[in-house]
LOMARGU-511182 format. One record per residue (C-alpha): residue in three letters; x, y, z; residue number from 1; chain. Coordinates in nm, 3 decimals, m for minus. Layout:
! residues N
REC   code        c1        c2        c3   pos   unit
REC    ALA         X         Y         Z   NUM      A
...
***
This chain:
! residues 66
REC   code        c1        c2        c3   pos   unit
REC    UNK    m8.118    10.705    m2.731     1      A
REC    UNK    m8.488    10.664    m2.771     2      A
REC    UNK    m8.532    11.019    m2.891     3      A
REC    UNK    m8.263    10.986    m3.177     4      A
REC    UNK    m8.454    10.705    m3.294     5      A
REC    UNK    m8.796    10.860    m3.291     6      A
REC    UNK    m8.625    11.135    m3.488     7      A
REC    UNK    m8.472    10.949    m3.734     8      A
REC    UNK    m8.763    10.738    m3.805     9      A
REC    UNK    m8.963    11.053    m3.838    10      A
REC    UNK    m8.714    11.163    m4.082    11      A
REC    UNK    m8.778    10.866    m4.322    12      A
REC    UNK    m9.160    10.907    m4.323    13      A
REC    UNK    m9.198    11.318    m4.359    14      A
REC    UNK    m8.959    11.218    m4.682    15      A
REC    UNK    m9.156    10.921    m4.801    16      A
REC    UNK    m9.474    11.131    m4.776    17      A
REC    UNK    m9.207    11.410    m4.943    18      A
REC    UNK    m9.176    11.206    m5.240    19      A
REC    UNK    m9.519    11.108    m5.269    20      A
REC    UNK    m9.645    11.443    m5.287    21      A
REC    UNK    m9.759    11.651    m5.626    22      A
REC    UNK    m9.795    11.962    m5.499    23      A
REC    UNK    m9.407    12.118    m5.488    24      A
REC    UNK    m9.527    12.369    m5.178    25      A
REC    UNK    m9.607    12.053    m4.960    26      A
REC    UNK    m9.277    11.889    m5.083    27      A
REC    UNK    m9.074    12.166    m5.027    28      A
REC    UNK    m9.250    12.176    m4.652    29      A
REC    UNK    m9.202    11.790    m4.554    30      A
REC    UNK    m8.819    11.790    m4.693    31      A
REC    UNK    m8.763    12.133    m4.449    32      A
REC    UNK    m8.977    11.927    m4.183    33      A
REC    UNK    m8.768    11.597    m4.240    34      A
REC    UNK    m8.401    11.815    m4.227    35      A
REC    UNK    m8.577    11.958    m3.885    36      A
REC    UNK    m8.580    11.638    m3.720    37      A
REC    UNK    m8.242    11.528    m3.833    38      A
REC    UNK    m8.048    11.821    m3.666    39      A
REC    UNK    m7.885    11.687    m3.422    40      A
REC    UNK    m7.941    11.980    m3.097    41      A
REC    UNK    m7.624    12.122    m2.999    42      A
REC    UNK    m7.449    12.080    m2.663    43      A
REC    UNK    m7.416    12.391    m2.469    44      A
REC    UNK    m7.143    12.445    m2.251    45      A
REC    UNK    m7.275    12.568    m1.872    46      A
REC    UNK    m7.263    12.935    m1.860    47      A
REC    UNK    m6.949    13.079    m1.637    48      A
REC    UNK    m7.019    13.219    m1.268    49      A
REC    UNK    m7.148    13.598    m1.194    50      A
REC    UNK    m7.017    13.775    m0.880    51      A
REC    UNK    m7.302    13.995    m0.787    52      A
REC    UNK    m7.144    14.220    m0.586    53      A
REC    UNK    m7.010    14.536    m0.688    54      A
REC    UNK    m6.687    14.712    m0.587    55      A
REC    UNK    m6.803    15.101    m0.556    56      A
REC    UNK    m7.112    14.942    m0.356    57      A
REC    UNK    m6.879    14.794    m0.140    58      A
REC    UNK    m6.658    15.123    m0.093    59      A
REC    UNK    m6.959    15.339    m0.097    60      A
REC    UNK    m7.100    15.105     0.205    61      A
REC    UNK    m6.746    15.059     0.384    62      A
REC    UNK    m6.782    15.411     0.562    63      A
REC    UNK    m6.892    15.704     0.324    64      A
REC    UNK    m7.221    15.832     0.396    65      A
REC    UNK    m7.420    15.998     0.150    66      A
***
């Protein structure tokens, strides 16, 4: 996918610049940039169904009047 490749490419310069770099605060933040794009995002399962009816509702409205 295009998107893997943008990220991956990003990867390699954010740690080029990482290695470049004297200052071991800016190092430490392009290496935890570079990891960042090279997660891969997870694949979420579709969440199950929700009934949204309720069963003392439904007694409650079958004849009992309150």
């Amino acid at each position: 996918m295009l998107d893997d490749e943008f990220n991956k490419q990003r990867s390699i310069l954010i740690r080029d610049l990482a290695d470049k770099a004297d200052d071991p605060f800016i190092k430490r933040r392009l290496l935890d940039l570079a990891t960042r794009y090279e997660k891969r995002p997870v694949k979420t399962r579709p969440l199950p169904p929700v009934s949204l009816s309720w069963p003392e509702a439904e007694r409650r409205d079958g004849g009992e009047s309150g």
